[in-house]
TORNU-526435 format. One line per field, with one value per atom (N, C-alpha, C): atom name; residue number from 0; x, y, z. Coordinates in Angstrom, 2 decimals, decimal comma. Layout:
<nodes>
atom: (CA	...)
n: (NUM	...)
px: (X	...)
py: (Y	...)
pz: (Z	...)
</nodes>
This chain:
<nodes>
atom: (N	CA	C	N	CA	C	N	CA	C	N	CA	C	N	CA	C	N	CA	C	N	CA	C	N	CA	C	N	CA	C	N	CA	C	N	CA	C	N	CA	C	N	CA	C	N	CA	C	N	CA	C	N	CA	C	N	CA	C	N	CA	C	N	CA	C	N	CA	C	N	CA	C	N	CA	C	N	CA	C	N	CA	C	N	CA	C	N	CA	C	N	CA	C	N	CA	C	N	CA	C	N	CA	C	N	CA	C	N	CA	C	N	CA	C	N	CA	C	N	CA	C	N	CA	C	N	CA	C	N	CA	C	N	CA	C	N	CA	C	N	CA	C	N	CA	C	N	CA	C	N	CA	C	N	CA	C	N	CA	C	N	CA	C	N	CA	C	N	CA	C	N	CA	C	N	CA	C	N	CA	C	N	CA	C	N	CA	C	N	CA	C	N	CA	C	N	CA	C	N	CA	C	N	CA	C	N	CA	C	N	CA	C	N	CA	C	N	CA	C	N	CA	C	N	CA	C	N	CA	C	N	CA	C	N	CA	C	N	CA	C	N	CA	C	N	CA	C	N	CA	C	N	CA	C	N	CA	C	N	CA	C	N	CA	C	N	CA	C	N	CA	C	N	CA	C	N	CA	C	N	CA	C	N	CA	C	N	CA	C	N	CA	C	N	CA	C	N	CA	C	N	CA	C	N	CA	C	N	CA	C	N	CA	C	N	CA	C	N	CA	C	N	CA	C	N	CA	C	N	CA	C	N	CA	C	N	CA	C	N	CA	C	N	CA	C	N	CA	C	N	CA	C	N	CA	C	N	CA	C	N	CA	C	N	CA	C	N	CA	C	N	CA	C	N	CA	C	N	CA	C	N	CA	C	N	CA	C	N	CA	C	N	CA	C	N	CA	C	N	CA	C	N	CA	C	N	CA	C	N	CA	C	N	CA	C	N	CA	C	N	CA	C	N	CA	C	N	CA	C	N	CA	C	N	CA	C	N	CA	C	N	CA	C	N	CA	C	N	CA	C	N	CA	C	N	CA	C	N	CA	C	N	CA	C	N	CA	C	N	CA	C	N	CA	C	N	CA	C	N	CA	C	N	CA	C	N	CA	C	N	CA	C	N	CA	C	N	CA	C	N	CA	C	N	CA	C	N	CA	C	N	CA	C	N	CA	C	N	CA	C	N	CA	C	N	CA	C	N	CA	C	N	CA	C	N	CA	C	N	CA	C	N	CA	C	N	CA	C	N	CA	C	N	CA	C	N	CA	C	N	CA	C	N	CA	C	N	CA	C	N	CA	C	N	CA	C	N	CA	C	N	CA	C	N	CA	C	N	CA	C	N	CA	C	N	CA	C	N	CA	C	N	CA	C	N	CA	C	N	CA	C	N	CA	C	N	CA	C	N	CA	C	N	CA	C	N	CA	C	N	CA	C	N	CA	C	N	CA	C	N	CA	C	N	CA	C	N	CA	C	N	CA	C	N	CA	C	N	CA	C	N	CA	C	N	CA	C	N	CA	C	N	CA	C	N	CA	C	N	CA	C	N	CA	C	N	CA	C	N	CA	C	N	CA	C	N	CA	C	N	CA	C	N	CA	C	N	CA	C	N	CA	C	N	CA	C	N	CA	C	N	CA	C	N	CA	C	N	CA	C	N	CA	C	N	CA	C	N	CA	C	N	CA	C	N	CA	C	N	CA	C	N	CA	C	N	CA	C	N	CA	C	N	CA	C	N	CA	C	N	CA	C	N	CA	C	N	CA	C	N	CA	C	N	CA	C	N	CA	C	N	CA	C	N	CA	C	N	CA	C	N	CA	C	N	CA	C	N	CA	C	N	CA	C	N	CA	C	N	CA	C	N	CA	C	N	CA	C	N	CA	C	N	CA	C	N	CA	C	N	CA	C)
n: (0	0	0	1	1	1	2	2	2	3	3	3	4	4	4	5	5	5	6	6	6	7	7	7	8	8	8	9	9	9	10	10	10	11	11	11	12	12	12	13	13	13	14	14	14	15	15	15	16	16	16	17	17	17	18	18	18	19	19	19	20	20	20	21	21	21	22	22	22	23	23	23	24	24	24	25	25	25	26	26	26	27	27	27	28	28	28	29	29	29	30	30	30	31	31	31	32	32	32	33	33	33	34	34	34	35	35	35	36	36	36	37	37	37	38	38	38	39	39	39	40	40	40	41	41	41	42	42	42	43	43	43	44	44	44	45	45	45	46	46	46	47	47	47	48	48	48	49	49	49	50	50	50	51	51	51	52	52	52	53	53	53	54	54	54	55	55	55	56	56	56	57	57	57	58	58	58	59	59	59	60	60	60	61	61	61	62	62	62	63	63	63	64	64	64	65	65	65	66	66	66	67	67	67	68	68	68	69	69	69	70	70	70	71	71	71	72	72	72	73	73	73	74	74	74	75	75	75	76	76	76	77	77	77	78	78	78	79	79	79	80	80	80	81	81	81	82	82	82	83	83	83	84	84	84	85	85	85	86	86	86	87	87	87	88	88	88	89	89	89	90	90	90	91	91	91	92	92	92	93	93	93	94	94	94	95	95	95	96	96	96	97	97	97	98	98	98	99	99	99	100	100	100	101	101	101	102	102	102	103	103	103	104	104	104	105	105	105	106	106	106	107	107	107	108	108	108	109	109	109	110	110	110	111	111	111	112	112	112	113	113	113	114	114	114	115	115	115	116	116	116	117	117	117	118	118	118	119	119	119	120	120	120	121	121	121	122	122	122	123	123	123	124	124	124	125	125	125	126	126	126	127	127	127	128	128	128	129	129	129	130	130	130	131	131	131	132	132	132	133	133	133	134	134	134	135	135	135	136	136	136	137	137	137	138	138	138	139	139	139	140	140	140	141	141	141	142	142	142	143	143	143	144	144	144	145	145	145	146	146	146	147	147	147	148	148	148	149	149	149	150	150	150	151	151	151	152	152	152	153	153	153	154	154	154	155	155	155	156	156	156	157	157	157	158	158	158	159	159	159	160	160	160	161	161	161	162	162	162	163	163	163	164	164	164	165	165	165	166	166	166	167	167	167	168	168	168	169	169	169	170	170	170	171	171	171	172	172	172	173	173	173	174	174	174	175	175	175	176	176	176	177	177	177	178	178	178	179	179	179	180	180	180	181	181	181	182	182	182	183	183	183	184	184	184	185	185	185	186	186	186	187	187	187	188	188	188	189	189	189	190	190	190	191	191	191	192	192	192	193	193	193	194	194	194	195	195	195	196	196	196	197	197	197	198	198	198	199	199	199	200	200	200	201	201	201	202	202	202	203	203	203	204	204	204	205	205	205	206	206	206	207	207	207	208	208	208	209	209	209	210	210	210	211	211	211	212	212	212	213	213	213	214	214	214	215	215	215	216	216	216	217	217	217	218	218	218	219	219	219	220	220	220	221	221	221	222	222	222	223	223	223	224	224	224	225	225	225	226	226	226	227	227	227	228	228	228	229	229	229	230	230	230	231	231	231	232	232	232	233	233	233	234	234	234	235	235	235	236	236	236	237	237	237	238	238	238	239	239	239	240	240	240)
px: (-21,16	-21,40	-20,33	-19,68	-18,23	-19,25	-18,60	-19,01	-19,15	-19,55	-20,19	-19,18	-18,28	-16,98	-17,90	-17,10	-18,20	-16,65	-17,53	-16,26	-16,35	-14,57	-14,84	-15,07	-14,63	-14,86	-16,75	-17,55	-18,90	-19,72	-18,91	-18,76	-18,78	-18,22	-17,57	-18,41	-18,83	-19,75	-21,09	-22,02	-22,69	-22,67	-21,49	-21,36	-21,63	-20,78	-21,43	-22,28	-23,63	-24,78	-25,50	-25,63	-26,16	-25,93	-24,57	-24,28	-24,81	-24,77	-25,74	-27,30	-27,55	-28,88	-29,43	-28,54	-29,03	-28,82	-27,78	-27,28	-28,56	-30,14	-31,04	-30,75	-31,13	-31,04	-30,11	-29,13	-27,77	-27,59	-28,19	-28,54	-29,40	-30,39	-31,33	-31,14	-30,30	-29,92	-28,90	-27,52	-26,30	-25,90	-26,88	-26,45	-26,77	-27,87	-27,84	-26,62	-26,41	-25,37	-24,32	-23,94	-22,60	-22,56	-23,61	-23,31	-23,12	-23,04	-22,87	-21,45	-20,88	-19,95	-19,03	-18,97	-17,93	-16,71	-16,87	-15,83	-14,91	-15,49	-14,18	-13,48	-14,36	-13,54	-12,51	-12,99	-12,06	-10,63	-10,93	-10,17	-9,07	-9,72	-8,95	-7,40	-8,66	-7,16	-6,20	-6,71	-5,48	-4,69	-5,24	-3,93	-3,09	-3,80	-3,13	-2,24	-2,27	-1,24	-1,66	-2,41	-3,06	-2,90	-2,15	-2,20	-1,84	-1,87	-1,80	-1,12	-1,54	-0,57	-0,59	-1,22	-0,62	-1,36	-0,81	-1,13	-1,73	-3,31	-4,01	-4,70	-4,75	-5,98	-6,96	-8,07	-9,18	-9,57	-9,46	-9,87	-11,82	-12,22	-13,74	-14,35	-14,60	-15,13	-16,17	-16,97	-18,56	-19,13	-19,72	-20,59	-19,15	-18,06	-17,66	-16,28	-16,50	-15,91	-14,52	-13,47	-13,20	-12,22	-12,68	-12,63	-12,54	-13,87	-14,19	-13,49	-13,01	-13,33	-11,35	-10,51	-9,01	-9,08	-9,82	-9,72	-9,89	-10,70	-10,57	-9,37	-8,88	-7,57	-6,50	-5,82	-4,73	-5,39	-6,69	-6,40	-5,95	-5,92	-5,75	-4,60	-3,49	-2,09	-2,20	-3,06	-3,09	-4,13	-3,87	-5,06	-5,65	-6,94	-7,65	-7,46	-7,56	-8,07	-8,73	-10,28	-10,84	-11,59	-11,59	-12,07	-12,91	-14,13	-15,46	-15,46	-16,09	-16,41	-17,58	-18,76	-20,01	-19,72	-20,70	-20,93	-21,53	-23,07	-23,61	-23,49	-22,27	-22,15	-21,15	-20,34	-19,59	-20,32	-21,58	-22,16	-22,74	-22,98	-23,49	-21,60	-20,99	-19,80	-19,29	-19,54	-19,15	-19,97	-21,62	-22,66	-22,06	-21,41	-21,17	-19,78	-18,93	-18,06	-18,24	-18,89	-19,19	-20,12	-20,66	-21,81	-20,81	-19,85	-18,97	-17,59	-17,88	-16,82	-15,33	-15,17	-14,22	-13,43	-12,91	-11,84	-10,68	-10,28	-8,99	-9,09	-10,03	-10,39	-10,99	-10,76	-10,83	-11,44	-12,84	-13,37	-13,17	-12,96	-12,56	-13,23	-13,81	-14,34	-13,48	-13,14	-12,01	-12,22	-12,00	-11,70	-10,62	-11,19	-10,68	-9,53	-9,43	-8,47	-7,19	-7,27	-6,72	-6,03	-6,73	-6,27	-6,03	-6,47	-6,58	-6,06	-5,19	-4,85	-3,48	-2,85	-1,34	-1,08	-1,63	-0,70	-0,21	1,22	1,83	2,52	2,86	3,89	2,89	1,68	0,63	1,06	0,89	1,63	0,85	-0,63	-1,56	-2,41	-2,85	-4,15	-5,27	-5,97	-7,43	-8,31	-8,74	-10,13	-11,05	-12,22	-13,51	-14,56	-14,62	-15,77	-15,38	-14,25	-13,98	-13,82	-12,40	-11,76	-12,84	-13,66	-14,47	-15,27	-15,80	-16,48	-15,40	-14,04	-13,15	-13,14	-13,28	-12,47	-10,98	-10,38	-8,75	-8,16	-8,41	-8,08	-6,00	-5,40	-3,71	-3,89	-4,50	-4,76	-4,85	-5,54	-6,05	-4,94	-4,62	-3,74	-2,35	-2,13	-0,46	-0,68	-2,15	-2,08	-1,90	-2,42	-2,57	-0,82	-0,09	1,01	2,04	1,57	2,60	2,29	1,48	1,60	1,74	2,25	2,37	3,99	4,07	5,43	6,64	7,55	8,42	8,05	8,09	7,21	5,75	4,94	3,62	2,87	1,50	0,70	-0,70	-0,98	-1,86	-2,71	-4,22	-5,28	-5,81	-6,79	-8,72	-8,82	-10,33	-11,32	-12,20	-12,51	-13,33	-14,47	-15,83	-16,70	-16,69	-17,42	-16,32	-17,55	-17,27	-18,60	-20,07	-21,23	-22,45	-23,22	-22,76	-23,62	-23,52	-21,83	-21,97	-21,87	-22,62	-22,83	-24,72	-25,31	-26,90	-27,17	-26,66	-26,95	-27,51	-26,15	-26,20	-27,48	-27,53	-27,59	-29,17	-29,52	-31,33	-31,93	-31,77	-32,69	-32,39	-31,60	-30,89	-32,07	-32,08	-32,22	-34,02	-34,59	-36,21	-36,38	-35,77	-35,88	-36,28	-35,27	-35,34	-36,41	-36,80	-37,61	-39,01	-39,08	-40,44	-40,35	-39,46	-39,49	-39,51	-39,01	-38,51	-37,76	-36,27	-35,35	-34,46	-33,77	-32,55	-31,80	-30,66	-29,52	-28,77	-27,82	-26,67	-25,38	-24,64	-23,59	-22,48	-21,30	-20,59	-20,08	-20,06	-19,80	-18,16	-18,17	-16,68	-15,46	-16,62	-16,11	-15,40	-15,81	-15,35	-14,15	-13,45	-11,78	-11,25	-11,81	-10,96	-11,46	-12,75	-13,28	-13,33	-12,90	-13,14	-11,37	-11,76	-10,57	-9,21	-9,52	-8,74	-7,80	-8,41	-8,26	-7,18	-7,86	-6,95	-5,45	-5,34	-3,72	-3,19	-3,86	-2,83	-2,59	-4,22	-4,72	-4,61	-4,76	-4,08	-2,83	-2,05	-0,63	-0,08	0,41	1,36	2,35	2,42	4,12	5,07	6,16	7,60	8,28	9,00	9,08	8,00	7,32	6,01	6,59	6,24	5,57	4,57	4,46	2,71	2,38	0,86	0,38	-0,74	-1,14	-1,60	-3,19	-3,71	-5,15	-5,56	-7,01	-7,81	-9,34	-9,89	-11,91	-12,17	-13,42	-14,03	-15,32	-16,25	-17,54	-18,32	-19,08	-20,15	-21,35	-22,11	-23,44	-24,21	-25,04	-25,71	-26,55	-27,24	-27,97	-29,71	-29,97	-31,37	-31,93	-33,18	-33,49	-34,44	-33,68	-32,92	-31,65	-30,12	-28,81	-28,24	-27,61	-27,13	-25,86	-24,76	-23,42	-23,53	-22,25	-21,63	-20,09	-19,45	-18,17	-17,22	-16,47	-15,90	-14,14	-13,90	-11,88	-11,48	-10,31	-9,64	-8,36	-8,10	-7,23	-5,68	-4,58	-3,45	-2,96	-2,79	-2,12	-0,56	0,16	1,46	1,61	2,89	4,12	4,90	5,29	6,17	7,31	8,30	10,04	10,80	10,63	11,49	10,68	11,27	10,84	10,79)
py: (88,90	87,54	86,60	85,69	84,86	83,73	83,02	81,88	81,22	79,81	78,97	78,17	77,50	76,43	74,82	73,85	73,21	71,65	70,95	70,04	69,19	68,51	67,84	66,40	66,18	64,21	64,27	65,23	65,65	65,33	66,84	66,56	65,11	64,19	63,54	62,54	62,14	61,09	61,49	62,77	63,03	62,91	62,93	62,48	61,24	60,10	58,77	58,30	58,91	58,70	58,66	59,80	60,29	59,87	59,31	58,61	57,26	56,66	54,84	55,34	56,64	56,63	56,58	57,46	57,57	56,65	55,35	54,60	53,82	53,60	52,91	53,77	54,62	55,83	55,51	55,63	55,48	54,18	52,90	51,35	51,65	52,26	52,64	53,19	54,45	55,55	55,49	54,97	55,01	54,64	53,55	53,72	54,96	55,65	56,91	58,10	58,10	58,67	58,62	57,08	57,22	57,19	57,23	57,44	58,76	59,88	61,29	61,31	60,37	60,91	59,49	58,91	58,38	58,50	59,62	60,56	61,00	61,36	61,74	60,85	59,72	58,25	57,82	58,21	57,55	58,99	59,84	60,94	60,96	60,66	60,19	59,05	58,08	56,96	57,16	58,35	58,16	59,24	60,66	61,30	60,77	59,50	58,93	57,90	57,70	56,28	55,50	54,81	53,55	52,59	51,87	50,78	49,04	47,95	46,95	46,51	45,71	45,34	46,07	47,37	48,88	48,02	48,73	48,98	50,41	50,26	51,60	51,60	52,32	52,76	54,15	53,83	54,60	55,19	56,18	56,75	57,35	57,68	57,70	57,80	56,36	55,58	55,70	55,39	55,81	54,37	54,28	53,47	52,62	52,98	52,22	52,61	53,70	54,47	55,84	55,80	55,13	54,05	53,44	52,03	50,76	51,00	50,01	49,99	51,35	51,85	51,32	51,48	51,56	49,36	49,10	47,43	47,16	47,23	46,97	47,34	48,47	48,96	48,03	47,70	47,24	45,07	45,15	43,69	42,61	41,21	40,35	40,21	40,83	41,06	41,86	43,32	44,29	44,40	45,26	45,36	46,40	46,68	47,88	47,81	48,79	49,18	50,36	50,13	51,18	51,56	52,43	53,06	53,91	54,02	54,65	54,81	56,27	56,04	55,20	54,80	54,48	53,04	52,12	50,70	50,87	51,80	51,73	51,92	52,33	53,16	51,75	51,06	50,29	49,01	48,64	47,44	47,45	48,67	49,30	48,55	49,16	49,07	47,22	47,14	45,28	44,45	44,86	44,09	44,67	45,89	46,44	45,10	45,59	44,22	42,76	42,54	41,04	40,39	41,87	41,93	41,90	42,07	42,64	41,56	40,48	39,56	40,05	41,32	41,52	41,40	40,19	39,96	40,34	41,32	42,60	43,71	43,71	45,11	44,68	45,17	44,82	46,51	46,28	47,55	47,62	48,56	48,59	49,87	49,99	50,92	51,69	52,96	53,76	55,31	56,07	57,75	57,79	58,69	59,19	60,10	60,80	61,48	60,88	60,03	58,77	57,70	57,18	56,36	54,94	54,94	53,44	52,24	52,04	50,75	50,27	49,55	49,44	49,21	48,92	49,08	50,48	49,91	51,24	50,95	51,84	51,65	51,49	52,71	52,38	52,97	52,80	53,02	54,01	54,33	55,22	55,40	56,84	57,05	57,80	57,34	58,34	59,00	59,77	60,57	61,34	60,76	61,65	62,12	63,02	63,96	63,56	63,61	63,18	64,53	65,11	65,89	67,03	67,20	68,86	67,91	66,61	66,54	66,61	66,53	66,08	67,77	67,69	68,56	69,43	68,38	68,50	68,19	68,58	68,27	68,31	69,15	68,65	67,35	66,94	65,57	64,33	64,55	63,57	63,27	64,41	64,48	64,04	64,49	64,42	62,53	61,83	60,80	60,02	60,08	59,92	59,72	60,94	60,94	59,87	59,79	59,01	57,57	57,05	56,07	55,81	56,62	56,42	56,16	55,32	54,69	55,86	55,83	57,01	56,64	57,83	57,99	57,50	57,24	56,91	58,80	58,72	59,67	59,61	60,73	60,85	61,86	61,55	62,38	62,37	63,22	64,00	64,86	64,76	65,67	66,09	67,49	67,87	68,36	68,96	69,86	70,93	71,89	72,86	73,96	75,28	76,54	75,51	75,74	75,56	75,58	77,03	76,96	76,73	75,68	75,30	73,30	72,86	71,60	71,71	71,79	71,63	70,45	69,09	68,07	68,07	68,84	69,47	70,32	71,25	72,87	73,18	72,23	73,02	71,95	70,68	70,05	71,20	71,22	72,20	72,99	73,87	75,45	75,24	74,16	73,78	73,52	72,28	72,47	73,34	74,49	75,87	76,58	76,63	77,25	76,60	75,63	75,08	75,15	74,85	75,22	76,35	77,54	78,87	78,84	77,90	78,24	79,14	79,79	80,50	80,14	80,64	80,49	80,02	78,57	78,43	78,68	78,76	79,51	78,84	79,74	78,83	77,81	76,72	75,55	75,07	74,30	73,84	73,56	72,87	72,91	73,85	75,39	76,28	76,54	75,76	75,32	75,03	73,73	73,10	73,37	74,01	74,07	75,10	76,60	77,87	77,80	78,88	79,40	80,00	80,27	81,14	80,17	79,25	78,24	77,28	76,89	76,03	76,47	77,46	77,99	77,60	77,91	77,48	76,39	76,23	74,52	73,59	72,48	71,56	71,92	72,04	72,09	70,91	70,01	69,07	68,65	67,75	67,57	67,51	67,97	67,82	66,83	66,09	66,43	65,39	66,77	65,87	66,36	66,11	66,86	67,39	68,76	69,15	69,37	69,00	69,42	70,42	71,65	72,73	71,76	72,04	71,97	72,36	71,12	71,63	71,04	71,75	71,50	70,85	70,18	69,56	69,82	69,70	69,95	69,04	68,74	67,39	67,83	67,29	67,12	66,41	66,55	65,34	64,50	63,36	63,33	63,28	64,27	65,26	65,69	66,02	67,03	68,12	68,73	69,13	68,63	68,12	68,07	69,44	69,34	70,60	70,57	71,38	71,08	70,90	70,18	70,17	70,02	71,13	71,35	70,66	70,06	69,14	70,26	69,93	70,63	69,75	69,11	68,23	69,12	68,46	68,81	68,60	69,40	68,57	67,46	66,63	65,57	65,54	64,77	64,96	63,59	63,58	62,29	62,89	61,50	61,61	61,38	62,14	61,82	61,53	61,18	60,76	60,11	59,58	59,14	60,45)
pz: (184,68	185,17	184,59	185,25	185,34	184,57	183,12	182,34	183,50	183,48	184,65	184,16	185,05	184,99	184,74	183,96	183,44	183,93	184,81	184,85	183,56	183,51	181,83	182,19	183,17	183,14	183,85	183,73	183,71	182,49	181,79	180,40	179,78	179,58	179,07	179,26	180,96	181,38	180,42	180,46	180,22	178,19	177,76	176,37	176,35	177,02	176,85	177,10	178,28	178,43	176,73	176,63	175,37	174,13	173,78	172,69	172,81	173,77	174,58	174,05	174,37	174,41	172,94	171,95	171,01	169,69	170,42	169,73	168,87	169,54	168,74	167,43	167,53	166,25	165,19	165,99	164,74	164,41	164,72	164,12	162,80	163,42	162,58	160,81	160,92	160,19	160,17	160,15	159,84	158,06	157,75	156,32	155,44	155,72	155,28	155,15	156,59	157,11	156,46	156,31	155,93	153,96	153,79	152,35	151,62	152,57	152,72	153,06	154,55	155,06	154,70	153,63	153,34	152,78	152,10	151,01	152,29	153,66	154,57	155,14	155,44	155,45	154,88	153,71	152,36	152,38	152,72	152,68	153,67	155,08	155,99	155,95	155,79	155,48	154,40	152,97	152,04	152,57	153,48	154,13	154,84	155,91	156,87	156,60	155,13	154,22	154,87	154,88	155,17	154,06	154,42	153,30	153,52	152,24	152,60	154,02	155,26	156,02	157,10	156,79	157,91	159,40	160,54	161,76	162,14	162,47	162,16	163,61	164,15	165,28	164,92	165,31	165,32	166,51	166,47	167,94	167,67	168,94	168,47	167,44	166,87	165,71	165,46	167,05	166,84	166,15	165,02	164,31	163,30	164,03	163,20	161,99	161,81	160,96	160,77	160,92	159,25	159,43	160,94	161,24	160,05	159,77	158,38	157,64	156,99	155,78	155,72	157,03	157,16	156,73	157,46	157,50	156,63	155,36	153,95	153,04	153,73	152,64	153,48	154,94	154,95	154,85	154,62	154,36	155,01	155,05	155,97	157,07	156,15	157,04	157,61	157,59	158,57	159,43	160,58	161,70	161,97	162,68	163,04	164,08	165,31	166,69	166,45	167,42	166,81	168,43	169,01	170,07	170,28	171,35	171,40	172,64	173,27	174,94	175,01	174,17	174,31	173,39	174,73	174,17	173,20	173,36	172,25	170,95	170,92	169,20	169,12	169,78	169,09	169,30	169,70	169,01	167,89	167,50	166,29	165,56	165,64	164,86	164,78	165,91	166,31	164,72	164,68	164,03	162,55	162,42	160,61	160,57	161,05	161,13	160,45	161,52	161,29	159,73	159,85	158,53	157,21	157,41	155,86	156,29	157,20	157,34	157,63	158,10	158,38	159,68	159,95	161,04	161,98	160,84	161,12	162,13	162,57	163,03	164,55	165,23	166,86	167,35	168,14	168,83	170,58	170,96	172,52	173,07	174,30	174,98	175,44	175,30	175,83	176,04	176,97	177,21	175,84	174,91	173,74	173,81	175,59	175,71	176,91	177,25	177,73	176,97	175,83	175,28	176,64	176,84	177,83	177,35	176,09	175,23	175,34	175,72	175,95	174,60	173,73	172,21	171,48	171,42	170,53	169,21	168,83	167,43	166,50	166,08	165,15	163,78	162,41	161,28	161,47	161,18	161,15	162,11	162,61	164,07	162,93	162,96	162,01	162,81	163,13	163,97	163,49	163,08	162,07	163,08	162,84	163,90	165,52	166,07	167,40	168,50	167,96	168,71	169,17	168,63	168,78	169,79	170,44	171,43	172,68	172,55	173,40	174,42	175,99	176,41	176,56	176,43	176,31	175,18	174,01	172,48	172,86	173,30	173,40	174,48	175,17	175,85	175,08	174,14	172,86	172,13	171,64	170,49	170,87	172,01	172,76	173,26	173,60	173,67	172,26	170,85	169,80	169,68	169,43	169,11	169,91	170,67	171,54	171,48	170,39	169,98	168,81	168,02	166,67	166,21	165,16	165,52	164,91	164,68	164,12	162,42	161,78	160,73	160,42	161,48	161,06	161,39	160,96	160,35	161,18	161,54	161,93	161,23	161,31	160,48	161,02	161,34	162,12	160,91	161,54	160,56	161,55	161,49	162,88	161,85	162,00	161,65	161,23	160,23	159,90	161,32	160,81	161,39	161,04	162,15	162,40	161,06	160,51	159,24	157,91	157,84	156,61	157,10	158,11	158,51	158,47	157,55	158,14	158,10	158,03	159,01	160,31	160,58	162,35	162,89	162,07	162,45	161,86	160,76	160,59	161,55	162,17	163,15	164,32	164,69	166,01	165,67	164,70	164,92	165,22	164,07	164,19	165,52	166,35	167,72	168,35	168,39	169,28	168,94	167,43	167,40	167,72	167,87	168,25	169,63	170,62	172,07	172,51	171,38	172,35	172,92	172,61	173,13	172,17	173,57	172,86	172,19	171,21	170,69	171,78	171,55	172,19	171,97	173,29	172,93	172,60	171,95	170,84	171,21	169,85	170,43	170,81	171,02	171,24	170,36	169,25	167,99	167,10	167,82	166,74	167,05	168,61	168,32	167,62	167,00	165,96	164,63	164,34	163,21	162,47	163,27	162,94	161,73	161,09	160,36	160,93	162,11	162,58	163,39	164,10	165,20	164,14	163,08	162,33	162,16	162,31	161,66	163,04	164,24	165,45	166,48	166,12	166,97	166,11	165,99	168,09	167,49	168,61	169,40	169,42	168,72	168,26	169,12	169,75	169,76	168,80	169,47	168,37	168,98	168,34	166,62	165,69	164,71	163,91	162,68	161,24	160,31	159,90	159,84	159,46	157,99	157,72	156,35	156,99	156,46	156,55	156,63	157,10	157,37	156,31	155,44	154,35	154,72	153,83	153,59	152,82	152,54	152,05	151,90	150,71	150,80	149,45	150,11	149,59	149,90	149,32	149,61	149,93	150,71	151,86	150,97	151,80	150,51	151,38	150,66	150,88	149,61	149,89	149,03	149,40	148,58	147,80	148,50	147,80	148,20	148,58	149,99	150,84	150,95	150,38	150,78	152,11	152,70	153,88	154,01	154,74	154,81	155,71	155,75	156,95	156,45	157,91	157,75	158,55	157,54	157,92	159,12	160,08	161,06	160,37	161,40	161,11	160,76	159,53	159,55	159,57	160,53	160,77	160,41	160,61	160,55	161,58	162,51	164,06	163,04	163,21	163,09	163,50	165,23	165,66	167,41	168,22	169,22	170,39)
</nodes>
């Protein structure tokens, strides 16, 4: 039996339904959240040299992040752009904003693999948990790059394998098992997240600089506290136009 062909701008619609939908949720529960997943925030912008002044874009930010986290480090002289397919997750991000007085930072509705923004020449692009929802991850990335100015830096952080994320993966699995559903099949993520995938994915344009892909592991905060593994993607520097 032939996998079932899955269109991506389907895909994609059907992601921003779902992120709108579940946006009450993440109003709700985001400070939790991010007091787990701030260390990749913070991890993000110091691979991506983010600093006083910088010109930074955020590509699917979501709630905000490491949106925020970039607008506090470059400070009044510098700026954010920070991009979401879903209204809902960036009024969530609009209200953290305004809440922490920060002015710098500008949110926009956008296809993550499009890039829909006529601004270019960004010092830094950051992307935390993005690319593994994206269909066309060299779409993303090849858009990413092509706005980054000669020597600016780009960073993502994707998810690592299913079972060292149980954020993710023990609601999932309780689900199934209370419905009787099956195991689903592998995710998309294990493109960018698997071990194997990292040594060859994403596919870069040249001319970049690469730093080897690394992990991270923290602990949620639960209890009992559960590691959780995040792998940071390629961070490059463009060298030339």
């Amino acid at each position: 039996m032939s996998e079932k062909t899955v269109d991506p701008q389907q895909l994609k619609d059907q992601q921003r339904l779902d992120w709108d939908a579940a946006a009450a949720g993440w109003k709700k529960w985001w400070p939790v959240f991010e007091r787990s997943a701030q260390h990749v925030s913070d991890r993000l912008v110091e691979l991506a040299g983010v600093a006083a002044g910088a010109y930074v874009l955020d590509v699917a930010t979501g709630n905000g992040e490491p949106a925020l986290t970039a607008a506090r480090r470059v400070g009044s002289a510098g700026r954010v752009i920070a991009t979401d397919q879903s209204d809902g997750m960036l009024a969530i991000a609009r209200e953290r904003a305004a809440a922490l007085g920060l002015a710098n930072v500008e949110f926009r509705q956008t296809d993550g693999e499009a890039l829909g923004i006529a601004e270019r020449d960004f010092d830094a692009i950051v992307c935390r948990w993005g690319l593994m929802f994206m269909p066309d991850v060299k779409a993303a990335l090849r858009a990413m790059h092509q706005r980054l100015r000669v020597g600016g830096r780009l960073a993502t952080a994707v998810w690592a394998a299913a079972g060292k994320v149980p954020m993710i993966s023990i609601g999932a699995d309780a689900v199934r098992r209370i419905a009787g559903l099956p195991p689903p099949p592998p995710m998309r993520s294990a493109r960018c997240g698997s071990p194997t995938s990292r040594s060859s994915a994403p596919h870069l344009p040249a001319p970049v600089s690469r730093t080897l892909p690394s992990s991270i592991s923290r602990s949620l905060s639960t209890s009992p506290p559960r590691p959780t593994s995040c792998n940071f993607g390629a961070t490059c520097r463009r060298n030339s136009a």
